[in-house]
C-alpha positions as CSV (number, residue, x, y, z in Angstrom):
1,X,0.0,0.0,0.0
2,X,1.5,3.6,-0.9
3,X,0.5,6.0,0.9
4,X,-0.2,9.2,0.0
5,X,2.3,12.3,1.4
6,X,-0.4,14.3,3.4
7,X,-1.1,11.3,5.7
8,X,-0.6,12.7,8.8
9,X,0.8,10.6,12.2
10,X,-2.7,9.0,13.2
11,X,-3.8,8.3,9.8
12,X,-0.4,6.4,9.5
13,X,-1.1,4.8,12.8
14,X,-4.9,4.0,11.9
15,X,-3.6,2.6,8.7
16,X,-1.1,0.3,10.7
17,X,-4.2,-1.0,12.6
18,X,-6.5,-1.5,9.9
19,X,-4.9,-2.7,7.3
20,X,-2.0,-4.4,8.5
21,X,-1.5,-5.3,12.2
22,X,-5.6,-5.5,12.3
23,X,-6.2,-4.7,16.1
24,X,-5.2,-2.1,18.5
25,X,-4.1,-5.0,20.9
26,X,-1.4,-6.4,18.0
27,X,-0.2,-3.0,17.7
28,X,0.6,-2.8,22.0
29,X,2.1,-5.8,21.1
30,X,4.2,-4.7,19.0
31,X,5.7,-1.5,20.9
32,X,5.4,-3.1,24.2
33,X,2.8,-0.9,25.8
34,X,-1.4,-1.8,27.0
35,X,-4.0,-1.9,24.4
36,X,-5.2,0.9,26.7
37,X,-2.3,3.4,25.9
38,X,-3.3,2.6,22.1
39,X,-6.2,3.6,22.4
40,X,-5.7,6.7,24.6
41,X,-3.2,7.8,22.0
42,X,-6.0,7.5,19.2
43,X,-9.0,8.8,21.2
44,X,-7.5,11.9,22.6
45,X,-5.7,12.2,18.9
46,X,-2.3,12.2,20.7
47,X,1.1,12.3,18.4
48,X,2.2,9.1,17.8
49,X,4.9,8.1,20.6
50,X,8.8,8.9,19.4
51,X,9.0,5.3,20.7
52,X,6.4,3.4,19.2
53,X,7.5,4.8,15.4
54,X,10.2,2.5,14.7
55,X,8.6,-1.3,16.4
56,X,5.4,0.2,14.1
57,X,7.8,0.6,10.9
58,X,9.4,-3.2,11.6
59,X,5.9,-5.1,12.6
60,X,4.5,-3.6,9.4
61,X,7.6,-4.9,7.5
62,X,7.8,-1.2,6.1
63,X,4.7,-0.6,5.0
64,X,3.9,2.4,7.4
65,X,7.2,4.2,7.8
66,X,8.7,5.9,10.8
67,X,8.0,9.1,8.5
68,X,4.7,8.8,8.0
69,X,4.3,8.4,11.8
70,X,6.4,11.8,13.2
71,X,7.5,13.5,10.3
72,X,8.7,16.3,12.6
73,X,11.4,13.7,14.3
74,X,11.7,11.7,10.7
75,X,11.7,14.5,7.8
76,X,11.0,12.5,4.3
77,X,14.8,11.7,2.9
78,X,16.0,13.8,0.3
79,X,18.4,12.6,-2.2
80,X,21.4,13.9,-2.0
81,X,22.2,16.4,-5.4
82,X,24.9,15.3,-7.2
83,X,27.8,17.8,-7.3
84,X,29.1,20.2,-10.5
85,X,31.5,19.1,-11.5
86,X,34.2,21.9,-12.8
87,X,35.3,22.0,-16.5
88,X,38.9,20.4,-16.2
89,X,41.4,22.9,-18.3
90,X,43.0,20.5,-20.7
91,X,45.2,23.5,-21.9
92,X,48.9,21.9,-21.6
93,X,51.2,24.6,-19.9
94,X,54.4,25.6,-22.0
């Protein structure tokens, strides 16, 4: 599943749940925390805990990324520009 680049933390974490871990209680599983906290962070529509992003990105083999989850704590990687390089003066010196 691709998903699309406004998806915010909690749609990223809803995701996880419905389509891919399939119930809050596999997803405390996952991060190590009560089905209770799971749901606490979704009803009060907490941020996604710094902690929880990475177990999320691995149960999920990938498919909801630690970016989609925090993307103020993972920014989106940029590839890298490749550098100019400089004409080479090929003018042999006397």
């Amino acid at each position: 599943m691709q998903l699309g680049k406004d998806m915010t933390g909690m749609t990223a974490l809803r995701q996880a749940i419905r389509h891919h871990l399939k119930s809050q209680v596999a997803v405390a599983r996952a991060v190590g925390v009560t089905p209770q906290a799971v749901s606490d962070v979704l009803r009060r529509n907490k941020r996604v805990p710094a902690e929880w992003c990475l177990a999320i990105e691995t149960a999920t083999q990938g498919a909801i990324t630690r970016q989609a989850l925090r993307p103020d704590l993972y920014p989106a990687e940029v590839p890298a520009e490749k550098p100019v390089e400089k004409p080479v003066d090929k003018k042999e010196k006397p």
